[in-house]
TITOR-18586 format. One record per residue (C-alpha): residue number from 1; y, x, z. Coordinates in steps of 0.1 Angstrom, whole numbers, always signed. Example, Ala and Ser with C-alpha at 12.3 -4.5 7.8 and 13.67 -1.06 7.14 Angstrom:
BEGIN
<lumke 1 <-45 +123 +78>>
<lumke 2 <-11 +137 +71>>
//
This chain:
BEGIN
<lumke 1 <-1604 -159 -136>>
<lumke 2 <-1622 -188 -154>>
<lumke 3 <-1650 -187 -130>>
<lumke 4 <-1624 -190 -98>>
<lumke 5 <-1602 -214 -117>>
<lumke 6 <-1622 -249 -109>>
<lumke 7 <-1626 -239 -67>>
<lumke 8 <-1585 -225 -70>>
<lumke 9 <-1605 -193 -54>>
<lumke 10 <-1579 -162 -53>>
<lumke 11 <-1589 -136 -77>>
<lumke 12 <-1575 -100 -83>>
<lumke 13 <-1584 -87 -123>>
<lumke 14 <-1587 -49 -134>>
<lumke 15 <-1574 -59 -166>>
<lumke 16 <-1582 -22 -177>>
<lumke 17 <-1564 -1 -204>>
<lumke 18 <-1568 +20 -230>>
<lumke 19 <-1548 +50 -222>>
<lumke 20 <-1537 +75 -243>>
<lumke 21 <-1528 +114 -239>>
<lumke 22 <-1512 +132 -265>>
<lumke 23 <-1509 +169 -265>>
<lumke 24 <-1480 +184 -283>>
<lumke 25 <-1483 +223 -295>>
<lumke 26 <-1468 +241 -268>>
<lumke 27 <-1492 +237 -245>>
<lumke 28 <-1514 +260 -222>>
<lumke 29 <-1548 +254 -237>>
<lumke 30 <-1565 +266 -207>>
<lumke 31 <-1547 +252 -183>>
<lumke 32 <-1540 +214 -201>>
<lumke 33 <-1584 +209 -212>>
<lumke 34 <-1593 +206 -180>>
<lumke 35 <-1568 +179 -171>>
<lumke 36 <-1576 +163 -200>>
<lumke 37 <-1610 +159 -194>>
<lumke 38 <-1606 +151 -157>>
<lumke 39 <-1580 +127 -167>>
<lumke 40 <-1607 +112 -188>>
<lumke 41 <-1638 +112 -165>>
<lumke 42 <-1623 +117 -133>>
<lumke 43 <-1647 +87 -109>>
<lumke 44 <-1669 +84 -146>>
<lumke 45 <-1641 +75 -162>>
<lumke 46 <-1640 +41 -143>>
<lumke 47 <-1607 +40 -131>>
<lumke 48 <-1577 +19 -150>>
<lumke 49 <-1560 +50 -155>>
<lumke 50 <-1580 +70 -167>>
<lumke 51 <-1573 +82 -204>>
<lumke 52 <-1596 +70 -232>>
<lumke 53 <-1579 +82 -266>>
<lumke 54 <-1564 +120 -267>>
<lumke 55 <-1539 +129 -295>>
<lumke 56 <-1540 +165 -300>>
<lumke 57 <-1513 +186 -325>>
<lumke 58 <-1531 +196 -354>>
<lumke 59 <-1519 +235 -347>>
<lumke 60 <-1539 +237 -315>>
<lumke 61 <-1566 +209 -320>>
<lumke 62 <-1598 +232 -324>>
<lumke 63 <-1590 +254 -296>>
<lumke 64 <-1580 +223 -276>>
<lumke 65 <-1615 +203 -278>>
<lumke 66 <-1638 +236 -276>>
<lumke 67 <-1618 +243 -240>>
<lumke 68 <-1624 +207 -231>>
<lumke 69 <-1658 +208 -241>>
<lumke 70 <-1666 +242 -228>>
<lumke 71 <-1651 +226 -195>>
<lumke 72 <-1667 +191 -196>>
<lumke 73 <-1699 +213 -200>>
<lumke 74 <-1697 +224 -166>>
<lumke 75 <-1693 +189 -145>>
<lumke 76 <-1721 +183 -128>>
<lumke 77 <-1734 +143 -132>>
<lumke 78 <-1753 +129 -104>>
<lumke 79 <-1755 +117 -69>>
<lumke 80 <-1720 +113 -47>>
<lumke 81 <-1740 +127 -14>>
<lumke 82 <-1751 +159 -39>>
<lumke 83 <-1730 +193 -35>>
<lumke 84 <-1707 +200 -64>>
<lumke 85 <-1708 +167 -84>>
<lumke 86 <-1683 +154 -107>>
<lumke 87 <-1691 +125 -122>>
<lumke 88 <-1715 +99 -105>>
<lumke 89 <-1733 +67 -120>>
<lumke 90 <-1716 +38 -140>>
<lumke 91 <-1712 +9 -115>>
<lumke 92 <-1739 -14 -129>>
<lumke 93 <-1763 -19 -153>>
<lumke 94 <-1740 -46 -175>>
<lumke 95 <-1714 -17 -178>>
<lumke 96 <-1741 +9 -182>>
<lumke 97 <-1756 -14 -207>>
<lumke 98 <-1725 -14 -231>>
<lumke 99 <-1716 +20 -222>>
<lumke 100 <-1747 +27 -241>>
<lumke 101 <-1740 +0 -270>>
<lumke 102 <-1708 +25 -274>>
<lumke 103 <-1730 +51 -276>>
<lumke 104 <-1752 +39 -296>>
<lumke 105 <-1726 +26 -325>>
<lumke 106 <-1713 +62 -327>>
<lumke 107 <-1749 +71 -338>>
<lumke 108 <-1751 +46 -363>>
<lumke 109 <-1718 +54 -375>>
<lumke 110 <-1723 +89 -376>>
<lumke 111 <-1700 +99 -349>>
<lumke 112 <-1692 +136 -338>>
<lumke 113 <-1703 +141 -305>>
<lumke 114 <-1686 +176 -292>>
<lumke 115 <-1707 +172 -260>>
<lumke 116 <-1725 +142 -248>>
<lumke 117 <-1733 +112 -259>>
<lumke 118 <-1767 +107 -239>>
<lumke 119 <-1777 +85 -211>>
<lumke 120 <-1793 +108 -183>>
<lumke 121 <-1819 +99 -154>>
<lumke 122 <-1822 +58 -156>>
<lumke 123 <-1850 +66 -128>>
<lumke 124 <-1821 +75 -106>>
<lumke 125 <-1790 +54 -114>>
<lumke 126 <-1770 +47 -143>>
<lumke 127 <-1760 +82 -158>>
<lumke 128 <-1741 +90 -189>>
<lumke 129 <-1732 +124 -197>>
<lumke 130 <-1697 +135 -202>>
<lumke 131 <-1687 +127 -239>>
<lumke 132 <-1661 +143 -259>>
<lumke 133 <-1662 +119 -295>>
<lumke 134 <-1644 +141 -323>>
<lumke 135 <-1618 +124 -339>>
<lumke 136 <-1636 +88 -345>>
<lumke 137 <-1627 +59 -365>>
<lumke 138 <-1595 +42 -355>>
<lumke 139 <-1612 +8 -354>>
<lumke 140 <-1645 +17 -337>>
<lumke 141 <-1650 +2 -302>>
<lumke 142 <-1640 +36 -284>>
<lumke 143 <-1610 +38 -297>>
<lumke 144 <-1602 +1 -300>>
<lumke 145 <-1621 -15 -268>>
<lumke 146 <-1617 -2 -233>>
<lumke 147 <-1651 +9 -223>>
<lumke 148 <-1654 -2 -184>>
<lumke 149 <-1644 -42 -195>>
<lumke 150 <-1665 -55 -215>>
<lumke 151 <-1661 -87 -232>>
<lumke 152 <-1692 -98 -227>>
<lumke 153 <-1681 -96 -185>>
<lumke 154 <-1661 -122 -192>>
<lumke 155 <-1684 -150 -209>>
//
């Protein structure tokens, strides 16, 4: 908006979000962990919708994230034109970029990966593997930030 603001260009923002799903104990596990995790990485996760923070009832929390993982596990990451995939590249290489800062503080920090947490193939397009971070930090940037609009976009 700043950068349209001086010409009075029109401008449309993706203001993004940072969605939240929470699971209650009644649930199907097998039927709710893979909507969870397509919720979550449905179009690499790179839709305004998509959910970035899932709440999970204690009673059913272990079960819960080994289904999701056990499903995320079987996405297949790569090109659109390819049979069967997924989840495609991140959009461009400044997202990509602090995609990987993200990933890269939960390292540092100690984070639990479940599954994930790698870049893939930078030979063939900006790939991140699905994630699933177990229970991190309430004021690390993946819970705090929403990943696909970064700050540093907007400088």
């Amino acid at each position: 908006m700043r950068a349209c603001a001086d010409t009075i260009k029109r401008v449309t923002l993706e203001l993004g979000g940072n969605d939240a799903s929470i699971v209650c104990p009644d649930v199907d596990i097998a039927a709710t962990a893979p909507a969870l995790v397509m919720g979550a990485m449905f179009n690499s996760g790179q839709v305004c919708i998509a959910t970035k923070r899932i709440y999970i009832h204690a009673d059913i929390y272990e079960p819960m994230v080994k289904a999701m993982a056990q499903f995320a596990a079987t996405l297949k990451v790569g090109e659109g034109t390819e049979e069967g995939v997924m989840m495609g590249p991140i959009q461009n290489q400044m997202q990509y970029r602090y995609v990987e800062s993200i990933l890269q503080e939960g390292k540092r920090k100690g984070w639990n990966y479940v599954i994930g947490g790698e870049s893939m193939d930078h030979e063939k397009g900006y790939f991140i593997a699905p994630t699933i971070v177990d229970n991190p930090p309430n004021d690390s940037s993946i819970v705090q930030e929403e990943p696909f609009v970064s700050p540093s976009s907007f400088l």
